[in-house]
DOLUM-59145 format. One record per residue: residue in one letter; y, x, z of N, C-alpha, C, O, CB in turn. Coordinates in steps of 0.02 Angstrom, whole numbers, plus 50000, padded with zeros to 5 digits. Glycine has a CB too. Layout:
<nodes>
  rest     nv     nu     nw    cav    cau    caw     cv     cu     cw     ov     ou     ow    cbv    cbu    cbw
     a      Y      X      Z      Y      X      Z      Y      X      Z      Y      X      Z      Y      X      Z
...
</nodes>
This chain:
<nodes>
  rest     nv     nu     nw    cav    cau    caw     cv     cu     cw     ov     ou     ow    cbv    cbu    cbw
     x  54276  58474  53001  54301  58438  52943  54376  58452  52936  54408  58452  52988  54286  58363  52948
     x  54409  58463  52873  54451  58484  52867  54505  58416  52852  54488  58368  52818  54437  58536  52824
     x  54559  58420  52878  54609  58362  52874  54622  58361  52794  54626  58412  52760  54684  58376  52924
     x  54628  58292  52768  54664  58283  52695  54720  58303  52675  54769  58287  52709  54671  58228  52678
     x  54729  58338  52619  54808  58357  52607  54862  58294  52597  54853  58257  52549  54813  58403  52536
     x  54904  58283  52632  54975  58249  52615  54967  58218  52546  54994  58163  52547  55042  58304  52614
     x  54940  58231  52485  54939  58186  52430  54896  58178  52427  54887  58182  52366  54960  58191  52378
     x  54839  58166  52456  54758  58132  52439  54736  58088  52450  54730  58068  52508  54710  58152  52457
     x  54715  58054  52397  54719  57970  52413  54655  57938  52479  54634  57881  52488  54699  57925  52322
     x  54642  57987  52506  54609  57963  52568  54656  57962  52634  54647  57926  52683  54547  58010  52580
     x  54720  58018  52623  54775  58008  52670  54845  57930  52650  54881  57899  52689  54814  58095  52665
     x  54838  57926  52589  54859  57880  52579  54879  57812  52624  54932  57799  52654  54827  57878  52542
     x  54806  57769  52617  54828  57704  52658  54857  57728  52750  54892  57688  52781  54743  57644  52661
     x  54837  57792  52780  54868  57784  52835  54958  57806  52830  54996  57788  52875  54823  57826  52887
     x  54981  57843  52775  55042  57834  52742  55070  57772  52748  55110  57748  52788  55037  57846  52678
     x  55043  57751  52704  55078  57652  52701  55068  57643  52766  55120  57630  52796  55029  57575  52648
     x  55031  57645  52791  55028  57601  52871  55086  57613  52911  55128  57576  52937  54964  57625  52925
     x  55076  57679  52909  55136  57725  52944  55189  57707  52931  55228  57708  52979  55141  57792  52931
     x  55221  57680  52856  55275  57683  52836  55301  57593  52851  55353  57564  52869  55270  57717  52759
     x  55238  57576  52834  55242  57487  52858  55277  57492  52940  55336  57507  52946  55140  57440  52863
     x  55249  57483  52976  55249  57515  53046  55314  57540  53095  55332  57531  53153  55212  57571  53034
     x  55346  57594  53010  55417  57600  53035  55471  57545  53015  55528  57534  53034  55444  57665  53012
     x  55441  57524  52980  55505  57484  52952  55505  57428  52988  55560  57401  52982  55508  57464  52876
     x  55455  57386  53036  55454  57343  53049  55480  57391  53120  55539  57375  53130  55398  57297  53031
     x  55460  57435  53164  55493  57461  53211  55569  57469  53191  55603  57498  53233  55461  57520  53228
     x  55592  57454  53150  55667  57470  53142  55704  57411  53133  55763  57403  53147  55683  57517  53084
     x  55650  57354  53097  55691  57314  53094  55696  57270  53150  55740  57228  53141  55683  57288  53043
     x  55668  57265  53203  55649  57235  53275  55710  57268  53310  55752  57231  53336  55565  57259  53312
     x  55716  57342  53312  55755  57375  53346  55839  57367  53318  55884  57360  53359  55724  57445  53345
     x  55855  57367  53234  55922  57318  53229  55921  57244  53269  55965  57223  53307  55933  57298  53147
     x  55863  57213  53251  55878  57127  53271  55896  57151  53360  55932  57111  53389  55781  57055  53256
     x  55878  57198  53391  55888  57169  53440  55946  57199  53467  55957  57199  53527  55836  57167  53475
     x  55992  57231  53416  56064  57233  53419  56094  57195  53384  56149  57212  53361  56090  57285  53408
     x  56066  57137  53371  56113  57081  53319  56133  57108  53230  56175  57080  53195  56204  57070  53366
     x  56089  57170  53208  56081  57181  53146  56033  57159  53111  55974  57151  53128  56083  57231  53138
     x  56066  57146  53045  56024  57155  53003  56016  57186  52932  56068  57175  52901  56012  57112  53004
     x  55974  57217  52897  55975  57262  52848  55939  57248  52792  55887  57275  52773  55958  57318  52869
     x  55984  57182  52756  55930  57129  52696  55888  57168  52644  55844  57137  52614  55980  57074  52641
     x  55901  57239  52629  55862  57269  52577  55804  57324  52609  55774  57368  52578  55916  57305  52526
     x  55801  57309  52666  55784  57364  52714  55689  57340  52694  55661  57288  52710  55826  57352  52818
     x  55658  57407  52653  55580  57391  52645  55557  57456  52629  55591  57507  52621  55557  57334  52584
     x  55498  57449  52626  55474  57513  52590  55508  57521  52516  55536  57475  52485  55391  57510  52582
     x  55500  57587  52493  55501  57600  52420  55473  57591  52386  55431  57635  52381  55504  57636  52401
     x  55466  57537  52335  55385  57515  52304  55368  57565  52243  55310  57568  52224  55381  57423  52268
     x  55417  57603  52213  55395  57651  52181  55362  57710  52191  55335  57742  52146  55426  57661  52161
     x  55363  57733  52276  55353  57782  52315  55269  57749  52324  55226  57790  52304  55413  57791  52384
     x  55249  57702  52343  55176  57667  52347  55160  57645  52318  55115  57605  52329  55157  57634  52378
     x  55195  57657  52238  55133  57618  52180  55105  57698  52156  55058  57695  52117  55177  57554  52088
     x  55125  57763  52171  55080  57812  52154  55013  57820  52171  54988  57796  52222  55103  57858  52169
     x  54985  57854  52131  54890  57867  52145  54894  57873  52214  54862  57831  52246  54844  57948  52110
     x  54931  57921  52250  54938  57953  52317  54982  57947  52343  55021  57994  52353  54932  58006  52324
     x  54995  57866  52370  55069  57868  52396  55090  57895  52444  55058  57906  52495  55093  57820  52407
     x  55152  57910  52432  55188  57937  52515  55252  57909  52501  55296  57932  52464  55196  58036  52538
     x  55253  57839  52548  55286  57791  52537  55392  57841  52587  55408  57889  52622  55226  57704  52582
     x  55420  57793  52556  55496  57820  52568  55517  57727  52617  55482  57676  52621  55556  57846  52459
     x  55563  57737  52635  55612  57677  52648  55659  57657  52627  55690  57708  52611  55631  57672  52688
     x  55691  57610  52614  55762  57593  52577  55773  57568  52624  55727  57538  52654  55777  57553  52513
     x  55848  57571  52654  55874  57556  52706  55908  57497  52659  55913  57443  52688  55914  57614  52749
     x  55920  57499  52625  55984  57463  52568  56040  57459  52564  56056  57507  52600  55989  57411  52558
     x  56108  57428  52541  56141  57417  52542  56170  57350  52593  56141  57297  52603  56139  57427  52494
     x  56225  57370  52615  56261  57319  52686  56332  57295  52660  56350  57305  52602  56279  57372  52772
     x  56357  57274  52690  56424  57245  52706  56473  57292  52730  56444  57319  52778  56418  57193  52756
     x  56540  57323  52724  56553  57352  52775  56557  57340  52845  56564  57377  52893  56590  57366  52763
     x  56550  57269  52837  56576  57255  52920  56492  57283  52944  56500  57318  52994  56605  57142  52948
     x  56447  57280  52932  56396  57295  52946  56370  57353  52976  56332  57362  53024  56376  57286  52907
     x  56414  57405  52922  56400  57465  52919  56432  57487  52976  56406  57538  52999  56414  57495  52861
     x  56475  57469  53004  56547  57478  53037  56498  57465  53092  56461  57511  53110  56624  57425  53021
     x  56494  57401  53123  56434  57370  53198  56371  57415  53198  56345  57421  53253  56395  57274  53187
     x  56338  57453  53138  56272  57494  53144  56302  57570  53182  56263  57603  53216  56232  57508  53053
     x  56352  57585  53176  56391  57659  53172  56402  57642  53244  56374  57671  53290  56468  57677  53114
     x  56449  57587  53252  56454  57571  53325  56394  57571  53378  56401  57595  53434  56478  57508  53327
     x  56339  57545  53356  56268  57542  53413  56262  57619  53437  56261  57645  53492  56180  57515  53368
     x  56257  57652  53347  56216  57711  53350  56267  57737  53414  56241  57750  53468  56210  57764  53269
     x  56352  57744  53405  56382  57783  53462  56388  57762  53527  56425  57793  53566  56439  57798  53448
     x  56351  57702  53548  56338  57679  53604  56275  57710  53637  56268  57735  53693  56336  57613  53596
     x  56232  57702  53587  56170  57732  53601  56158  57799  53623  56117  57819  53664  56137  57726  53553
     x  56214  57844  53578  56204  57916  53582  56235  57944  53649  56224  57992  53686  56237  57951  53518
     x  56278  57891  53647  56316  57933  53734  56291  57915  53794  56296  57947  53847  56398  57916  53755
     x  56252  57840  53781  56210  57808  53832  56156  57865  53846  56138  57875  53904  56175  57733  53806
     x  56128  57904  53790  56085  57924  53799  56097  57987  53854  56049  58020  53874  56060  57930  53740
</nodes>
Protein backbone atom coordinates (compact mmCIF):
# COMPACT_ATOMS: atom_id res chain seq x y z
CA UNK A 1 0.00 0.00 0.00
CA UNK A 2 1.23 3.10 -1.03
CA UNK A 3 1.67 6.06 1.63
CA UNK A 4 -0.84 9.22 1.06
CA UNK A 5 0.50 12.26 -0.57
CA UNK A 6 1.19 15.31 1.89
CA UNK A 7 -2.19 16.99 0.67
CA UNK A 8 -4.67 14.13 0.94
CA UNK A 9 -7.24 14.41 3.10
CA UNK A 10 -6.63 10.96 4.55
CA UNK A 11 -3.04 12.38 5.62
CA UNK A 12 -4.69 15.23 6.95
CA UNK A 13 -6.04 14.53 10.56
CA UNK A 14 -2.51 12.96 11.44
CA UNK A 15 -1.20 16.62 10.24
CA UNK A 16 -3.36 18.35 12.82
CA UNK A 17 -2.38 15.87 15.39
CA UNK A 18 1.10 16.35 14.64
CA UNK A 19 0.80 19.96 14.61
CA UNK A 20 -1.49 19.95 17.87
CA UNK A 21 1.22 17.90 19.59
CA UNK A 22 3.89 20.43 18.74
CA UNK A 23 2.52 23.21 20.00
CA UNK A 24 1.56 21.87 23.15
CA UNK A 25 5.32 20.28 23.24
CA UNK A 26 6.49 23.84 22.97
CA UNK A 27 4.38 25.35 25.03
CA UNK A 28 5.27 22.99 28.20
CA UNK A 29 8.89 23.40 27.15
CA UNK A 30 8.62 27.63 27.38
CA UNK A 31 6.50 27.18 30.73
CA UNK A 32 9.17 25.34 32.01
CA UNK A 33 11.57 28.19 31.43
CA UNK A 34 9.15 30.67 32.92
CA UNK A 35 7.80 31.66 29.23
CA UNK A 36 5.11 32.39 27.82
CA UNK A 37 3.87 32.88 24.14
CA UNK A 38 0.00 34.30 24.39
CA UNK A 39 -0.63 33.97 20.55
CA UNK A 40 1.28 30.82 20.27
CA UNK A 41 -1.52 28.15 18.29
CA UNK A 42 -1.96 26.56 15.30
CA UNK A 43 -2.78 28.51 12.08
CA UNK A 44 -6.45 28.21 11.71
CA UNK A 45 -6.31 29.19 8.16
CA UNK A 46 -3.64 26.55 7.41
CA UNK A 47 -6.48 23.76 8.95
CA UNK A 48 -9.58 25.06 7.67
CA UNK A 49 -8.28 23.75 4.07
CA UNK A 50 -9.84 20.52 2.37
CA UNK A 51 -6.23 19.10 3.13
CA UNK A 52 -4.78 20.70 5.87
CA UNK A 53 -1.23 21.07 6.57
CA UNK A 54 -1.53 22.99 9.53
CA UNK A 55 1.48 25.96 10.21
CA UNK A 56 2.11 27.53 13.85
CA UNK A 57 1.93 31.07 14.97
CA UNK A 58 4.33 31.64 17.44
CA UNK A 59 2.79 35.30 17.79
CA UNK A 60 3.66 38.32 18.84
CA UNK A 61 5.65 39.09 22.48
CA UNK A 62 6.84 41.80 24.53
CA UNK A 63 10.31 42.75 24.08
CA UNK A 64 11.26 41.92 27.36
CA UNK A 65 10.05 38.53 26.33
CA UNK A 66 11.69 38.23 23.32
CA UNK A 67 14.90 39.29 25.01
CA UNK A 68 14.44 36.11 28.12
CA UNK A 69 13.40 33.59 24.90
CA UNK A 70 16.91 34.57 23.04
CA UNK A 71 18.49 34.26 26.42
CA UNK A 72 17.21 30.39 27.17
CA UNK A 73 17.79 29.58 23.54
CA UNK A 74 21.79 30.78 24.28
CA UNK A 75 21.89 28.92 27.39
CA UNK A 76 20.61 26.00 25.89
CA UNK A 77 22.82 26.06 22.84
CA UNK A 78 26.12 26.15 24.71
CA UNK A 79 24.75 23.83 27.44
CA UNK A 80 24.29 21.71 24.72
Amino acid sequence: MNPSPPNSTRHAPACVSDAEDAVAELRAALAANGLRLPSLSLDLASVAREAPCPHVTLGGCSPELAAKLAAVLRRKAVGA
